[in-house]
C-alpha positions as CSV (number, residue, x, y, z in Angstrom):
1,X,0.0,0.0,0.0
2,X,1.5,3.1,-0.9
3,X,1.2,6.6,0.9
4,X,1.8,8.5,-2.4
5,X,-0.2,11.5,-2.4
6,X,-2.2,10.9,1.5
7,X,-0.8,13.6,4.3
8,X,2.0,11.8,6.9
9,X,3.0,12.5,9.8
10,X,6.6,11.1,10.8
11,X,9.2,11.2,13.4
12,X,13.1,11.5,12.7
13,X,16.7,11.6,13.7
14,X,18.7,13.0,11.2
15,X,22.5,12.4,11.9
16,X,25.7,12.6,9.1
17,X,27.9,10.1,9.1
18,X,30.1,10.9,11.8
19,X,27.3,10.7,14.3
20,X,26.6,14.0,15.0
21,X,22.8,14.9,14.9
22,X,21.8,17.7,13.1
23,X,17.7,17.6,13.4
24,X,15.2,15.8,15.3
25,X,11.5,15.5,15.4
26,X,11.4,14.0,19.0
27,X,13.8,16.5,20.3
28,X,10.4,19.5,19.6
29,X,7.8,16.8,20.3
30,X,6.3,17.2,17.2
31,X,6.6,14.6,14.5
32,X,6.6,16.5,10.8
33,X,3.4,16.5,8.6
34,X,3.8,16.6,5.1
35,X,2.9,14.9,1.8
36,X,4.2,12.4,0.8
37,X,5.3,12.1,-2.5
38,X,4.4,15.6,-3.1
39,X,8.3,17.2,-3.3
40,X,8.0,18.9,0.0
41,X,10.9,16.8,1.8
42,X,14.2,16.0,0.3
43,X,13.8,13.5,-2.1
44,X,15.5,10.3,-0.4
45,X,13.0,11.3,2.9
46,X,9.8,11.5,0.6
47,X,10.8,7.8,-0.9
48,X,11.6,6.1,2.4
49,X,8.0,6.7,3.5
50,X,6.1,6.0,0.7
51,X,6.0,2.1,1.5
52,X,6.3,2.3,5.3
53,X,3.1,1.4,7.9
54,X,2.0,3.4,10.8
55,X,4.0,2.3,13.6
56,X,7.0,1.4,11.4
57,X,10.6,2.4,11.6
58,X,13.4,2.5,9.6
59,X,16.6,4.3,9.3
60,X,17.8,5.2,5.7
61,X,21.3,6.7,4.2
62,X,20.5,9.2,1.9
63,X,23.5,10.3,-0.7
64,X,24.0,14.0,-0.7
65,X,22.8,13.8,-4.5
66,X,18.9,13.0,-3.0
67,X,19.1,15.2,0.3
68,X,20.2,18.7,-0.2
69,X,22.5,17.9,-3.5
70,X,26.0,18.8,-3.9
71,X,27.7,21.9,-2.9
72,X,28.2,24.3,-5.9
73,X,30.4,27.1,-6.5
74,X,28.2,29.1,-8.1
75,X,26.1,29.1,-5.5
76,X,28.9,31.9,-4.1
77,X,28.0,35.1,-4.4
78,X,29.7,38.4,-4.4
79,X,28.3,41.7,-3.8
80,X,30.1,45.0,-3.5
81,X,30.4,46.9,-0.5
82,X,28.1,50.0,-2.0
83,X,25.2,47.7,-2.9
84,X,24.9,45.6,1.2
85,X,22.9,47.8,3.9
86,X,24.3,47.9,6.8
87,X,27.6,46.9,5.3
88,X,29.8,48.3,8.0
89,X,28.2,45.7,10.2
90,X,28.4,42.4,8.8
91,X,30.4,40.1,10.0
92,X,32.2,36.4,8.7
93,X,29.6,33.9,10.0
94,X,26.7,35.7,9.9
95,X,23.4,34.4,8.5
96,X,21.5,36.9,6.0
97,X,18.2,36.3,3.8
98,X,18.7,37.8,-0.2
99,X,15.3,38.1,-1.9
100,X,14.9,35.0,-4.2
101,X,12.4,34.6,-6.9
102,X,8.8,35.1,-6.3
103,X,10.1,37.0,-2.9
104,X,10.9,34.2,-1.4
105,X,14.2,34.3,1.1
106,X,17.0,32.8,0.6
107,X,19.4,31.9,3.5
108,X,22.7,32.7,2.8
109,X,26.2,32.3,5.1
110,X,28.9,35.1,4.9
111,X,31.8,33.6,4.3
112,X,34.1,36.3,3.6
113,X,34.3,40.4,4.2
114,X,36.9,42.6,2.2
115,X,36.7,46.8,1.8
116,X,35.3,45.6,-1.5
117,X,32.3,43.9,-0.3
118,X,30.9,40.5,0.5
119,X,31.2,36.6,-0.2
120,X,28.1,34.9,0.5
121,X,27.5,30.9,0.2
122,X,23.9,30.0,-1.0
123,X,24.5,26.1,-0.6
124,X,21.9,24.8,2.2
125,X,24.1,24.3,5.3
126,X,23.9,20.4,5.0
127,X,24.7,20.2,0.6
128,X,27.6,18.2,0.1
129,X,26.1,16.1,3.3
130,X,25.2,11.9,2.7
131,X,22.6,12.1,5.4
132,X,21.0,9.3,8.3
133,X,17.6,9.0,8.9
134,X,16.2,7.4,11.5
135,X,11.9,7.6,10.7
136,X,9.1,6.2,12.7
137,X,5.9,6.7,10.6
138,X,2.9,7.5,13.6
139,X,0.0,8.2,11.2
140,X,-1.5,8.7,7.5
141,X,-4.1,11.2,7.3
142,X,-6.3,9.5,4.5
């Protein structure tokens, strides 16, 4: 029976793979609701629950290709000192939003600050990242 399409609701552990845990449902007491099948989890997430049963668990490995993809180069971005508000301000480390398309923020790391301007890195935090999940499915919404 597959839960393509039907509304889930899932708990997780996510870990890389030194063992270091970088999300968790059960940690906020709140497993995640979402679609399934539907693009609105990483890809590798999305097909791990399509076949499970409430009340099952699994734990997956998910290559970096079907989580957050690879890191990218020109996903670094520069922008000169005259064009960033608040320039004076911003600091190496720093997380910033840029307008995206549609409006939409984009989270973005500064990575590097010169009298010329800014280095931002657009990857997601976690690209580059095979990821561990560890997923209890506790209940489709039909």
């Amino acid at each position: 029976m597959s839960n393509q399409g039907k509304t889930v609701k899932a708990h997780y552990r996510g870990t890389l793979d030194d063992g270091t845990q970088f999300d968790s449902s059960y940690d906020r007491g709140e497993p995640i609701e979402f679609v399934a099948g539907a693009g609105q989890m990483i890809k590798g997430f999305d097909a791990a629950v399509l076949d499970m049963e409430v009340g099952e668990k699994k734990t997956v490995h998910i290559p970096a290709a079907e989580a957050y993809g690879e890191r990218s180069e020109d996903m670094i971005l520069f922008f000169p000192a005259d064009q960033v508000p608040d320039f004076e301000k911003i600091e190496v480390g720093m997380k910033l939003f840029l307008q995206g398309p549609g409006g939409m923020p984009v989270p973005v790391t500064v990575v590097e600050v010169s009298p010329e301007g800014v280095k931002l890195d657009a990857n997601h935090e976690l690209a580059g990242c095979d990821l561990n999940f560890d997923i209890e499915l506790v209940e489709v919404v039909e």
